[in-house]
C-alpha positions as CSV (number, residue, x, y, z in Angstrom):
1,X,-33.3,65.8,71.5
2,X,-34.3,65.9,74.9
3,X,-33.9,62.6,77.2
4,X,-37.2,61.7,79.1
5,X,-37.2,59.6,82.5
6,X,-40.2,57.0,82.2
7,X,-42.5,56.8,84.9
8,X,-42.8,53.7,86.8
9,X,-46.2,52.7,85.1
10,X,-44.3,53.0,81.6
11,X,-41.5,50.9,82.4
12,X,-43.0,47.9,83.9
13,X,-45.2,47.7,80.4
14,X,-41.8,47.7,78.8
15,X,-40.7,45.2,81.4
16,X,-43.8,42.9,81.1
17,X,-43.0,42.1,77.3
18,X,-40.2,40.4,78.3
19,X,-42.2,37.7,80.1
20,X,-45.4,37.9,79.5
21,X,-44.7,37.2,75.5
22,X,-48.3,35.1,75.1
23,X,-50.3,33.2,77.2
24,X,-48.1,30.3,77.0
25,X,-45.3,32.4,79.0
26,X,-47.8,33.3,81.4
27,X,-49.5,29.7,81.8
28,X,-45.6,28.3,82.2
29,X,-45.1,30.7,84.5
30,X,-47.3,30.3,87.0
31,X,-47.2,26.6,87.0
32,X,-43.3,26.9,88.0
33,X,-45.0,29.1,90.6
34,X,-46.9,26.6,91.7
35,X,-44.0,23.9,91.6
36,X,-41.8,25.5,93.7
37,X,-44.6,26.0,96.3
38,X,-44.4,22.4,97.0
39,X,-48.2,21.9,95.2
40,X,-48.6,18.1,94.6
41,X,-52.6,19.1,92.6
42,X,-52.6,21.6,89.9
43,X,-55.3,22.4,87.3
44,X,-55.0,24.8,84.8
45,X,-58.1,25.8,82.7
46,X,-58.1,28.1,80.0
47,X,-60.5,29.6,77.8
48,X,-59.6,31.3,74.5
49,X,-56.7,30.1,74.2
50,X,-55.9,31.7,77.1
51,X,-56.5,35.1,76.2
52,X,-59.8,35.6,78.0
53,X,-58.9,33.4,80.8
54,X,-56.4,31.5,82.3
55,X,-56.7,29.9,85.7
56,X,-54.3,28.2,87.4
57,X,-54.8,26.5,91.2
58,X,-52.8,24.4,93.8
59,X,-52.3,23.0,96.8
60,X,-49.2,24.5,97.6
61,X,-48.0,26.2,101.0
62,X,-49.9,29.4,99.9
63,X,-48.5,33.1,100.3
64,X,-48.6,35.0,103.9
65,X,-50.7,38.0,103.8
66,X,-48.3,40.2,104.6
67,X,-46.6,39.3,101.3
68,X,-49.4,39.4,99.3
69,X,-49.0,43.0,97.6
70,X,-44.9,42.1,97.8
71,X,-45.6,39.1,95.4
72,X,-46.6,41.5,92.9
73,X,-44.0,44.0,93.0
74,X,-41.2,43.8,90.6
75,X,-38.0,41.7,90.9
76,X,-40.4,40.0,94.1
77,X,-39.0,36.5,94.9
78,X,-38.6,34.1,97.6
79,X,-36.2,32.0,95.9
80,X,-32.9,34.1,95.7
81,X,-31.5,35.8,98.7
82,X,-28.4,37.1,97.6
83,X,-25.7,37.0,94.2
84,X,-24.5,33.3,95.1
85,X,-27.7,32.1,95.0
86,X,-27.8,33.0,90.9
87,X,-25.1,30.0,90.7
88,X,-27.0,26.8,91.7
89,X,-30.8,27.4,91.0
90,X,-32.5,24.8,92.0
91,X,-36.3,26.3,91.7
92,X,-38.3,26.6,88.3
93,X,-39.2,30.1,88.8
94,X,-36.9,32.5,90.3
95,X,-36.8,36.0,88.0
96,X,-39.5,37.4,90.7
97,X,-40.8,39.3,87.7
98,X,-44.0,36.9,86.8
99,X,-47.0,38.4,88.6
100,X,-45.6,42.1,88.3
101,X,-45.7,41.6,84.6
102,X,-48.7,39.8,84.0
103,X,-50.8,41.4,86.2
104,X,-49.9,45.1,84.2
105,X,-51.1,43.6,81.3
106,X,-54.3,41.9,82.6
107,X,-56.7,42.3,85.0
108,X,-55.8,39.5,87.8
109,X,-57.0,38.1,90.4
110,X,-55.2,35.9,93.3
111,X,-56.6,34.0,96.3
112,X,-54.2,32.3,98.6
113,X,-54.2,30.9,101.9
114,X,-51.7,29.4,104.3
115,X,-52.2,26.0,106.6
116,X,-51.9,28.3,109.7
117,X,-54.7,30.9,108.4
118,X,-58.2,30.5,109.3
119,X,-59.3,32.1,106.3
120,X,-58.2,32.7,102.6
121,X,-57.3,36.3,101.5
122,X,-57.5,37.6,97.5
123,X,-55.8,40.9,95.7
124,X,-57.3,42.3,92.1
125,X,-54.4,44.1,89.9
126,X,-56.3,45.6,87.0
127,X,-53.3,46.7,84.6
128,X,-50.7,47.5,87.1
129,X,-53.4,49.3,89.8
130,X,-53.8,47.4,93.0
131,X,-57.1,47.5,94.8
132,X,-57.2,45.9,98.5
133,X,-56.5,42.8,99.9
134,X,-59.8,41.2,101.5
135,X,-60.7,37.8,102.9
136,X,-62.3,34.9,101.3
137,X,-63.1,31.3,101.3
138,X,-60.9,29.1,99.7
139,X,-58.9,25.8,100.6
140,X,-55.1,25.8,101.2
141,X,-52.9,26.9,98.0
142,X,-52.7,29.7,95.6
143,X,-55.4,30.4,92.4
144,X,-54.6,33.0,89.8
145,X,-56.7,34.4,87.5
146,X,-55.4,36.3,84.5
147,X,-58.3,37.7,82.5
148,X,-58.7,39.8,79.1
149,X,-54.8,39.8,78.6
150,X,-53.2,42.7,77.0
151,X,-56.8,44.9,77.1
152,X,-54.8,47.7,78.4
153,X,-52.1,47.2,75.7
154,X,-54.1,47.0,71.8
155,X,-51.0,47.0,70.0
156,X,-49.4,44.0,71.7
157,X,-53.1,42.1,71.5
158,X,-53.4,42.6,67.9
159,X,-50.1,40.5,67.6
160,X,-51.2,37.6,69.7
161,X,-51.8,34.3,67.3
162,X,-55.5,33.0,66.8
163,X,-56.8,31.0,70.2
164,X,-56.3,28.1,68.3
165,X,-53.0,28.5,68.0
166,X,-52.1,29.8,71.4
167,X,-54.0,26.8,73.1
168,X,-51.6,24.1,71.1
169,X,-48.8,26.0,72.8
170,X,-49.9,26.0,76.1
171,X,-51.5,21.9,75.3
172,X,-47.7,21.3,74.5
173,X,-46.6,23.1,78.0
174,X,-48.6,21.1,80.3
175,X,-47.8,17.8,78.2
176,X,-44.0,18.6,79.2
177,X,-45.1,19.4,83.0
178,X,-47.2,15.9,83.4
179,X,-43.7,14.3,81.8
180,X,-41.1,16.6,84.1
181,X,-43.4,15.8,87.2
182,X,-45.2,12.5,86.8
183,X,-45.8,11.9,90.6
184,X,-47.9,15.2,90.5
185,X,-51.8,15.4,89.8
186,X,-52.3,17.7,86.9
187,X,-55.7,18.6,85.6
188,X,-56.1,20.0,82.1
189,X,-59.2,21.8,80.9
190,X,-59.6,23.9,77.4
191,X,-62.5,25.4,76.8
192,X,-64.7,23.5,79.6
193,X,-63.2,20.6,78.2
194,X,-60.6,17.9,80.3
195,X,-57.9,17.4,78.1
196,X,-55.3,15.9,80.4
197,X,-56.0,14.5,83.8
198,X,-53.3,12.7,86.1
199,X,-53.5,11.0,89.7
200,X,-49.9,11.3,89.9
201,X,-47.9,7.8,89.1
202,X,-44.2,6.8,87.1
203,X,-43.4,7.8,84.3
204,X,-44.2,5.3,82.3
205,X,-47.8,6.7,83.3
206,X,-47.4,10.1,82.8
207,X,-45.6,9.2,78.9
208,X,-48.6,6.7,78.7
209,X,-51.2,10.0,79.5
210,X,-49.7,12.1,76.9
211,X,-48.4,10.1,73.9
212,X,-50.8,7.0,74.3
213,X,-50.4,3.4,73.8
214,X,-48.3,3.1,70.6
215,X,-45.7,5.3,72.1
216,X,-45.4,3.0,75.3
217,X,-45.1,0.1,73.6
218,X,-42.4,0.9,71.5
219,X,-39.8,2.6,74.1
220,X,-36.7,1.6,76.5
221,X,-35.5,2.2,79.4
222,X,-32.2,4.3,80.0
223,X,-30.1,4.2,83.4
224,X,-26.9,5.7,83.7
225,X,-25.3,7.7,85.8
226,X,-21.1,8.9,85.7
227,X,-20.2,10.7,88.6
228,X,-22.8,13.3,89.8
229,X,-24.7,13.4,86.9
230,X,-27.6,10.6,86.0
231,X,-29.4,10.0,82.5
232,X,-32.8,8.0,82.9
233,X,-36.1,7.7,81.0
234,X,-37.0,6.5,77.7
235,X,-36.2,6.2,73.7
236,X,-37.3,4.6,71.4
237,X,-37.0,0.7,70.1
238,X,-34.9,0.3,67.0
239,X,-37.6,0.5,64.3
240,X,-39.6,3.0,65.7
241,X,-39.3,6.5,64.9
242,X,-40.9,9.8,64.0
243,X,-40.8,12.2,60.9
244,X,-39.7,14.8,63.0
245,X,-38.5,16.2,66.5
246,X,-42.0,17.1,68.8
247,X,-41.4,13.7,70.5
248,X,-38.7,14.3,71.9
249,X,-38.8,15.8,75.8
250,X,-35.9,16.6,77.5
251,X,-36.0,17.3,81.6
252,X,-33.1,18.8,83.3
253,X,-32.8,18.9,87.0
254,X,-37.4,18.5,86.9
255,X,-37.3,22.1,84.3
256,X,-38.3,20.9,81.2
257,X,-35.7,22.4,78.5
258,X,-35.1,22.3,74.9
259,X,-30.9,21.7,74.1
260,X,-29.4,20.7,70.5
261,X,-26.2,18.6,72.6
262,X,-28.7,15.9,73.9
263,X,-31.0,16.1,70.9
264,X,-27.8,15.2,68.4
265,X,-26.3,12.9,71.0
266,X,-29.6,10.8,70.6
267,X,-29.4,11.0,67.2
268,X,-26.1,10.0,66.3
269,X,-26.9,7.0,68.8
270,X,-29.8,5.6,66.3
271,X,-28.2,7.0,62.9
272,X,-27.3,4.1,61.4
273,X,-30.7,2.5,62.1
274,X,-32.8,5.5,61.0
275,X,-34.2,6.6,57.4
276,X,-33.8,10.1,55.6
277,X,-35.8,12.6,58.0
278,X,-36.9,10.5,60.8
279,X,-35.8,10.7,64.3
280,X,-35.9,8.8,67.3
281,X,-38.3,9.9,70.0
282,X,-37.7,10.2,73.9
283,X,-38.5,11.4,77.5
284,X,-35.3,11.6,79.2
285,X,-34.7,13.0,82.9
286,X,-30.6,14.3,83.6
287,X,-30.1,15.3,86.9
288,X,-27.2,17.1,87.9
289,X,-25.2,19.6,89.9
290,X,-27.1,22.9,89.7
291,X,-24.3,24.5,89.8
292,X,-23.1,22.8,86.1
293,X,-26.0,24.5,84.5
294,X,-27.3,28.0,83.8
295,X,-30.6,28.0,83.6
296,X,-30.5,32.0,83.3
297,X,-29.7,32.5,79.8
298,X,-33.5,33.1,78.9
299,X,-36.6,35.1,80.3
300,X,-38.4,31.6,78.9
301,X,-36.5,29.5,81.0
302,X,-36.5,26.8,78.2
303,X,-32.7,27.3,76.8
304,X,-29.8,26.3,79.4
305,X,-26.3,26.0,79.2
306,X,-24.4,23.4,80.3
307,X,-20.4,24.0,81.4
308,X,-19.0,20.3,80.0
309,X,-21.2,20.0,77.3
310,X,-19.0,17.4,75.8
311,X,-19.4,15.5,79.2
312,X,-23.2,15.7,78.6
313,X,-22.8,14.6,74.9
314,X,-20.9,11.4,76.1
315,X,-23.3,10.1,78.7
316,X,-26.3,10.4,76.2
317,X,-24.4,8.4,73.8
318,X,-23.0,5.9,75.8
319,X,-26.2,5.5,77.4
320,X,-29.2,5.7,74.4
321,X,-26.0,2.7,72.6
322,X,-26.0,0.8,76.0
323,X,-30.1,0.6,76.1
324,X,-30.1,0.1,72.3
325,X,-28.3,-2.7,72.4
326,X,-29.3,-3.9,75.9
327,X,-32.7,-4.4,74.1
328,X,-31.5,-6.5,71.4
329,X,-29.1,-8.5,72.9
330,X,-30.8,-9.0,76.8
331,X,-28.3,-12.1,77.4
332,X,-25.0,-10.6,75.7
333,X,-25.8,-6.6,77.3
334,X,-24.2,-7.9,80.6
335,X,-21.3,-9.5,79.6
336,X,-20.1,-7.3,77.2
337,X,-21.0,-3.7,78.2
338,X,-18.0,-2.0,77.7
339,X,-17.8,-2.9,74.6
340,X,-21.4,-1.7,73.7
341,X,-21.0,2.0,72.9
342,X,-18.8,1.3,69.7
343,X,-20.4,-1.7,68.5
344,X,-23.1,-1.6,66.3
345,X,-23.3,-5.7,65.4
346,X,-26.3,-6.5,66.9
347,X,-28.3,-10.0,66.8
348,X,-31.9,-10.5,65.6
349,X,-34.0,-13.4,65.0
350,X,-35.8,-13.7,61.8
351,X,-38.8,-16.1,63.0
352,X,-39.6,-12.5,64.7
353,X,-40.2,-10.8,61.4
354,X,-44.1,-9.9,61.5
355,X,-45.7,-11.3,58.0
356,X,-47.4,-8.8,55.6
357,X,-50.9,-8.6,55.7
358,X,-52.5,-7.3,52.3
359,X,-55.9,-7.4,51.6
360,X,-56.8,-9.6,48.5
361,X,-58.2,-7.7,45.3
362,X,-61.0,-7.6,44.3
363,X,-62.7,-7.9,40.7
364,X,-65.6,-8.3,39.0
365,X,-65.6,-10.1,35.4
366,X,-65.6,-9.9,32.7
367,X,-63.7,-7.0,32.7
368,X,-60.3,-6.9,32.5
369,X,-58.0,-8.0,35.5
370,X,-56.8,-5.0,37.0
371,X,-54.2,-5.1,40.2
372,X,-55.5,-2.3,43.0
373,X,-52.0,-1.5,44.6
374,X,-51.9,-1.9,48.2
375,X,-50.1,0.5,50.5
376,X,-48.2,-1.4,53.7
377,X,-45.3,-0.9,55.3
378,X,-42.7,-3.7,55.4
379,X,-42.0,-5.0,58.9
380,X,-38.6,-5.5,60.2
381,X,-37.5,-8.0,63.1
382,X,-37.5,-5.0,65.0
383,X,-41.2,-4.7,65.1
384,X,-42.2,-6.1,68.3
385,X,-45.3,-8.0,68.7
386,X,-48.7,-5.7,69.9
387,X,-49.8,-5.8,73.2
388,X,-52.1,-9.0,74.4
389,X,-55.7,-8.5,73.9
390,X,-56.3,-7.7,77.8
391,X,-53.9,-4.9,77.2
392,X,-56.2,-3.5,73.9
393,X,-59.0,-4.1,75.7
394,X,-57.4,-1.8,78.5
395,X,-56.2,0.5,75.5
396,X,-60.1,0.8,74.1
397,X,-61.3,2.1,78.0
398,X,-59.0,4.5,77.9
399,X,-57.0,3.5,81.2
400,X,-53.7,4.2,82.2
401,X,-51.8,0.7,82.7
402,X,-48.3,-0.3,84.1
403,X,-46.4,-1.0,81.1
404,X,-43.6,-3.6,81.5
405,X,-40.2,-1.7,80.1
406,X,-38.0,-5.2,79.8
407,X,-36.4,-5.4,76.6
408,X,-38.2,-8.3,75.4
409,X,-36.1,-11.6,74.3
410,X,-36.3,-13.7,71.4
411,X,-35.9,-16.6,71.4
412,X,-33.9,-17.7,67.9
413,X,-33.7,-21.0,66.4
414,X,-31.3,-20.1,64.0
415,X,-28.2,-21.2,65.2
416,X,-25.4,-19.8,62.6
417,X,-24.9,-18.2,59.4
418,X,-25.5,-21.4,57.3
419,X,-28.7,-21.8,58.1
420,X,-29.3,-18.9,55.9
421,X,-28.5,-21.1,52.6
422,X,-31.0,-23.6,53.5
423,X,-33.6,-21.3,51.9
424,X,-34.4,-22.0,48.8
425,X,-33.7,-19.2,46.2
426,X,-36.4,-19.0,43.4
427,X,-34.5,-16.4,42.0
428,X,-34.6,-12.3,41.6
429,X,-37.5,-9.6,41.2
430,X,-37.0,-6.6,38.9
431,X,-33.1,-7.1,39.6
432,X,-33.6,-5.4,43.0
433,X,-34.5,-8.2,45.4
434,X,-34.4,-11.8,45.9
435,X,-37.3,-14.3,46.5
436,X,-36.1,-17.0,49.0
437,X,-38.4,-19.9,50.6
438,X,-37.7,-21.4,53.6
439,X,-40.7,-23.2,55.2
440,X,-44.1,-22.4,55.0
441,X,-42.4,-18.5,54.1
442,X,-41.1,-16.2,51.3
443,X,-38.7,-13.8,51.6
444,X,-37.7,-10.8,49.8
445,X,-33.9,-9.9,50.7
446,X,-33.1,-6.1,48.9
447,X,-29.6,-7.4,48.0
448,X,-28.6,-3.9,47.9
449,X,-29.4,-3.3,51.0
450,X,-28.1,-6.6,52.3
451,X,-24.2,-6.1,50.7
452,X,-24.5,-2.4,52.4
453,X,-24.6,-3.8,55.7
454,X,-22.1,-6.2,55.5
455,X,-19.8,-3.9,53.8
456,X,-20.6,-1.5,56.8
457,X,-20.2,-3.5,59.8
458,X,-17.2,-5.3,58.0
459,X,-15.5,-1.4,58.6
460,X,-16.8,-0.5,61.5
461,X,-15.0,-3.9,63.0
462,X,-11.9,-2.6,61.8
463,X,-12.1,0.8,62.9
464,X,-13.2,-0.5,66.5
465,X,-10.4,-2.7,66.7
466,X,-8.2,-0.3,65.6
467,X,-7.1,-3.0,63.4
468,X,-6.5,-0.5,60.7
469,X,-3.7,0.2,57.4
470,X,-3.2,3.6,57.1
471,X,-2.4,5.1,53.3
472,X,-0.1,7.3,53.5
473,X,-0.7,10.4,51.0
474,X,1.3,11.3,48.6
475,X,0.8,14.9,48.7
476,X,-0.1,15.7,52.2
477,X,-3.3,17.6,52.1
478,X,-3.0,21.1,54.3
479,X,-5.9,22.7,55.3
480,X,-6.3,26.7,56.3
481,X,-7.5,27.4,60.0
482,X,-8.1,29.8,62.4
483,X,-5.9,29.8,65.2
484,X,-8.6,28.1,67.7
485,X,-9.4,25.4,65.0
486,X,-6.0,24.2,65.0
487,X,-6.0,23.9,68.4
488,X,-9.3,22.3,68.8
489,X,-8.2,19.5,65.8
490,X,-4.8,19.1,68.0
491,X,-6.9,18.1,70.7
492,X,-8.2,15.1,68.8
493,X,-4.5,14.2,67.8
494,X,-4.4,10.7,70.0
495,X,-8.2,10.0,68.9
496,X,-7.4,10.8,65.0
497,X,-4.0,8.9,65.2
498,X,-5.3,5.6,66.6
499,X,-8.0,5.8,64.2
500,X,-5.3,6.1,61.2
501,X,-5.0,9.8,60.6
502,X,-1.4,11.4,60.9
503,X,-2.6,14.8,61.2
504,X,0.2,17.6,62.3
505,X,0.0,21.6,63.2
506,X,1.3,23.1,60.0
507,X,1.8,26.7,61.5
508,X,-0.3,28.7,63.6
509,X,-3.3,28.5,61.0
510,X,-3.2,25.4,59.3
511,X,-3.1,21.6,60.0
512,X,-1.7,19.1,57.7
513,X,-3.0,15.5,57.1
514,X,-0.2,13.1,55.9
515,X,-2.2,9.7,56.2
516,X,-5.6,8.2,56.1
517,X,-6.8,4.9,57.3
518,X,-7.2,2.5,54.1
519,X,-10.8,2.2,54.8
520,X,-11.4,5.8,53.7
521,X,-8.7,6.4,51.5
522,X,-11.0,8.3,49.4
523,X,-12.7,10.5,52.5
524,X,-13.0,14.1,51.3
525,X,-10.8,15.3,53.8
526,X,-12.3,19.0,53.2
527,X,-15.5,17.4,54.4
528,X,-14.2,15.6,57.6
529,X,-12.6,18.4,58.9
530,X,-15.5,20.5,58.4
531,X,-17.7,18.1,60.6
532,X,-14.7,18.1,62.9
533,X,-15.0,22.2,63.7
534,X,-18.5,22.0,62.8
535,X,-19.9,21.5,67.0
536,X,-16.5,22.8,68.5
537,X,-18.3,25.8,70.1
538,X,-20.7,23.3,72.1
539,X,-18.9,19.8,72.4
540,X,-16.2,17.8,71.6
541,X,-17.1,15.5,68.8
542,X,-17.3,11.6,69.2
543,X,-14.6,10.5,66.7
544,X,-16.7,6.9,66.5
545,X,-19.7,9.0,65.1
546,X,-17.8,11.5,62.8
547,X,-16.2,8.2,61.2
548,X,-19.3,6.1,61.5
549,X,-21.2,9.0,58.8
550,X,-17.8,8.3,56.6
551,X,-18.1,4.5,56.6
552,X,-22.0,4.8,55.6
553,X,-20.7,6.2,53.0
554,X,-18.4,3.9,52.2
555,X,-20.5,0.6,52.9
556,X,-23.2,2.3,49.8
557,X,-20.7,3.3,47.3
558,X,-19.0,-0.4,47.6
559,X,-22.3,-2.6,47.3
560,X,-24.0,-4.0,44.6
561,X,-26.7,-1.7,43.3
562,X,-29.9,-1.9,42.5
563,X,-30.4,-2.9,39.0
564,X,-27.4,-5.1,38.7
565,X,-28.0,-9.0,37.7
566,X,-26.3,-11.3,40.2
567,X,-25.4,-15.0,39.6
568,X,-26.3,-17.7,41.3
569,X,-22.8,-18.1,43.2
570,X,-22.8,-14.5,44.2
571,X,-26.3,-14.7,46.1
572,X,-25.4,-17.5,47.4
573,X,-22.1,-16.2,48.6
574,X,-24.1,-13.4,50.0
575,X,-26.9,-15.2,52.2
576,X,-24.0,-17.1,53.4
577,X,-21.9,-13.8,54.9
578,X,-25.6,-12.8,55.9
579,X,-25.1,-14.4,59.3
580,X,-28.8,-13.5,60.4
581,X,-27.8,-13.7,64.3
582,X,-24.7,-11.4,63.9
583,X,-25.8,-8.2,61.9
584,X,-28.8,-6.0,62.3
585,X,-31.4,-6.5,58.8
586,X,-31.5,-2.6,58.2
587,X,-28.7,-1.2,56.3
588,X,-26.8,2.0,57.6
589,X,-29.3,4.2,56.6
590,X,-32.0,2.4,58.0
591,X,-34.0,0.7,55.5
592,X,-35.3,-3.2,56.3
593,X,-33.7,-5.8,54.4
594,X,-35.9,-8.4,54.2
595,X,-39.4,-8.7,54.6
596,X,-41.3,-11.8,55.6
597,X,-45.1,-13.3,53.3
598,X,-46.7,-16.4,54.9
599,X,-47.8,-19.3,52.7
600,X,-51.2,-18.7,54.4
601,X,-51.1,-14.8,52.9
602,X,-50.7,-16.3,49.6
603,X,-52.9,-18.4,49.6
604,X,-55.4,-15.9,50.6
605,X,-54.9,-14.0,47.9
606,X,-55.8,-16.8,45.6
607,X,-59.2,-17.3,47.5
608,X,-57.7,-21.2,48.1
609,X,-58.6,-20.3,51.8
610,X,-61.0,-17.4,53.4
């Protein structure tokens, strides 16, 4: 078989489908491009999604001419110098392979000009072949123009997604770049069409821009820095959350970046406030050393590696718990920081709980009475209240305003846990709920629900104050390893042993577990070790969170189900250990426990008032 050398036009085809993967690629990178040039105005506009045309323009420091024809060669940078450089990247683009591959696969055009240049100069690269570079008119900056891309290449073209679906890529790309970059102007245009358009502001304006109002209103700030590395931006209020991950951004060192550490850290954060298959959402900026991060693992640029990912895991918790709880407890957050990342006993006020609001039936005799069901969501106290009209009225014009990021104080006028037996119980619906009054209001308290939370933060006290009885087993349960397992579970030896687990090497490939703590005396110790190894590759695990899932667990198995009649001592013995100021009204999984009708509601329902 005989061995062919390609020819240079061959191999920088080859070499283009490593970058130039879509029009998203291509849009991303030119807008790094345009970053690094110092451009404080870009505008990108697109047209077929970016396969007819994408243009992208700033007013950055612009390219020499002399180093016009260079910029296009491959492996053609001005951002690494030498092999030391590849360590501590501190520009967005940096591969020197953009134009050469984008412009062999399209027919480009670019116009550039310097401050110190009378004039602007341009260069057209059909597929690889370079025509001349001639002057032009143009103001300072760099515009490119990628047209028909991949008309030279039919095979690679067929596989490109419907415009449709390459313009939500690239809408998603320059929604990231407006959050990395707030302070810059970004203009946004699909089709002839403005989709995004900033003057260049916080943050706050930039999430504002791209999520809307709801969003805004319903985050908190994060601020935390440990040594050289500093965690700021925004997640959501308890409460508030979304049925899956696409609101969540994630900005390292300004590059926008997609990594599983932060996105579990966050999670585990919010756990026990979320429900089955909703996540919490955020914009959150870490700046760091460059040199603690590869940002080379990937053509895309999007994947990184971090060297101490478990440092990274540990300052997103601590922080997302700090600002959690720093929004539900404003006077306590100062006092008692320390204390914050392990405790999950926060206060509430239930004259906060926002009253249901269900339209009243209607019917028209004599037919029979029939009850139209009404689809709402119950409210929590963790619903804040909506912004004030001149905010909605800001909202409906469709202008950017300063949103104030305070966790917002609430004032609670119930003063201790027997306040809670002062309503008056009226007794139980469909053996699932109570039906209190208290005032001019009715409460429905899910009484599971209700026991699972107590149960819950009842253990979680005792864990945190390592104010546990360990069990010892009688047959010590040995589990089979490899060799860097063992090691790895060894290394959580002083965190497993203050929690209540005697855990000992047992060989070179197994560990042996000769005690539990009596709060999980019936963990499936198969389980808990497998959640142990489970992230060892990538972090070491939080032994607060892996025990947190366990006690979840625990709290639901132990409470009063559903279904089962209580009498009146018991629900009176549980409003009483409801202390409404001490626990948080969702259980561990998330779900509200009580949920608040006016008298007025009623009464609206009965047509006594309109």
């Amino acid at each position: 078989m005989a061995i062919n050398i390609l020819d240079s036009l061959i191999i920088n085809r080859i070499s283009a489908g490593e970058v130039v993967e879509s029009p998203f690629s291509i849009v991303k990178e030119l807008v790094d491009n345009s970053l690094d040039a110092g451009a404080t105005k870009i505008s990108v506009e697109i047209v077929g999604g970016g396969i007819d045309s994408i243009v992208v323009k700033d007013n950055g420091k612009g390219i020499d001419k002399d180093d016009i024809v260079k910029a296009f060669l491959p492996h053609a940078t001005s951002k690494i110098k030498d092999l030391s450089d590849l360590d501590a990247i501190a520009t967005l683009g940096f591969r020197g392979e953009a134009l050469a591959s984008i412009s062999n696969v399209s027919q480009t055009i670019l116009t550039t000009k310097t401050e110190d240049t009378d004039c602007a100069y341009s260069l057209q690269v059909n597929g690889g072949e370079f025509g001349s570079v001639y002057a032009n008119s143009s103001e300072n900056g760099t515009k490119i123009e990628v047209n028909n891309l991949f008309y030279n290449t039919p095979a690679r073209r067929k596989f490109l997604k419907k415009p449709k679906q390459e313009e939500v890529k690239i809408t998603d790309i320059i929604a990231r770049y407006i959050l990395a970059h707030p302070t810059i102007s970004f203009k946004y245009v699909v089709d002839g069409k403005i989709v995004y358009q900033t003057n260049g502001g916080t943050l706050l304006d930039a999430i504002y821009c791209v999520y809307g109002a709801e969003y805004t209103q319903n985050i908190i700030a994060v601020d935390k820095s440990i040594g050289n590395f500093t965690l700021t931006g925004y997640v959501s209020k308890v409460g508030y959350s979304k049925p899956n991950t696409t609101y969540q951004t994630l900005i390292v060192n300004n590059r926008y970046v997609v990594d599983e550490i932060v996105s579990k850290a966050v999670y585990m954060a919010y756990e026990e406030y979320l429900m089955t298959r909703q996540f919490p959402v955020y914009v959150l900026k870490l700046d760091m050393p460059a040199i603690d991060v590869d940002v080379n693992v990937h053509p895309s640029k999007i994947n990184i590696k971090f060297s101490n990912p478990s440092q990274i895991y540990d300052l997103v918790y601590s922080a997302v718990r700090e600002a959690i709880f720093a929004s539900l407890n404003p006077a306590e957050a100062k006092e008692n920081k320390a204390d914050i990342v392990s405790s999950s006993l926060i206060k509430t006020d239930i004259n906060s709980l926002k009253e249901i609001e269900i339209e009243p039936t209607n019917f028209v005799s004599p037919r029979p009475l029939t009850l139209k069901q009404t689809e709402y969501t119950p409210v929590t106290m963790f619903d804040l209240q909506q912004q004030t009209d001149k905010n909605d009225a800001s909202d409906e014009n469709n202008q950017p305003q300063k949103i104030d990021s305070t966790p917002q104080h609430m004032d609670n006028n119930y003063k201790n846990a027997q306040d809670f037996v002062d309503f008056k119980i009226i007794g139980e619906l469909f053996n699932e709920f109570l039906v209190l009054e208290k005032g001019d209001k009715m409460l429905l308290v899910d009484f599971h629900a209700a026991h699972e939370r107590l149960n819950y933060d009842k253990f979680t006290a005792m864990v945190n104050a390592r104010d546990v009885v360990v069990q010892d087993l009688l047959v010590p349960y040995v589990c089979d390893l490899t060799a860097t397992e063992v090691e790895f579970i060894m290394s959580l030896q002083p965190e497993l042993s203050a929690l209540g687990f005697d855990i000992d090497k047992f060989g070179d490939k197994s560990i042996k577990i000769n005690s539990v703590p009596m709060q999980l005396k019936d963990i499936n110790l198969k389980g808990f070790v497998d959640d142990l190894i489970h992230d060892m590759k990538n972090l070491k695990p939080s032994m607060n969170n892996e025990i947190r899932h366990y006690l979840m667990q625990k709290a639901c198995k132990s409470s009063v189900k559903a279904g089962m009649t209580l009498t009146e001592m018991e629900i009176k013995e549980l409003l009483k250990n409801l202390d409404i100021n001490h626990p948080v009204l969702l259980c561990p999984h998330g779900r509200p426990i009580v949920t608040v009708v006016s008298r007025e509601q009623i009464e609206k329902w009965f047509k006594r008032i309109v």
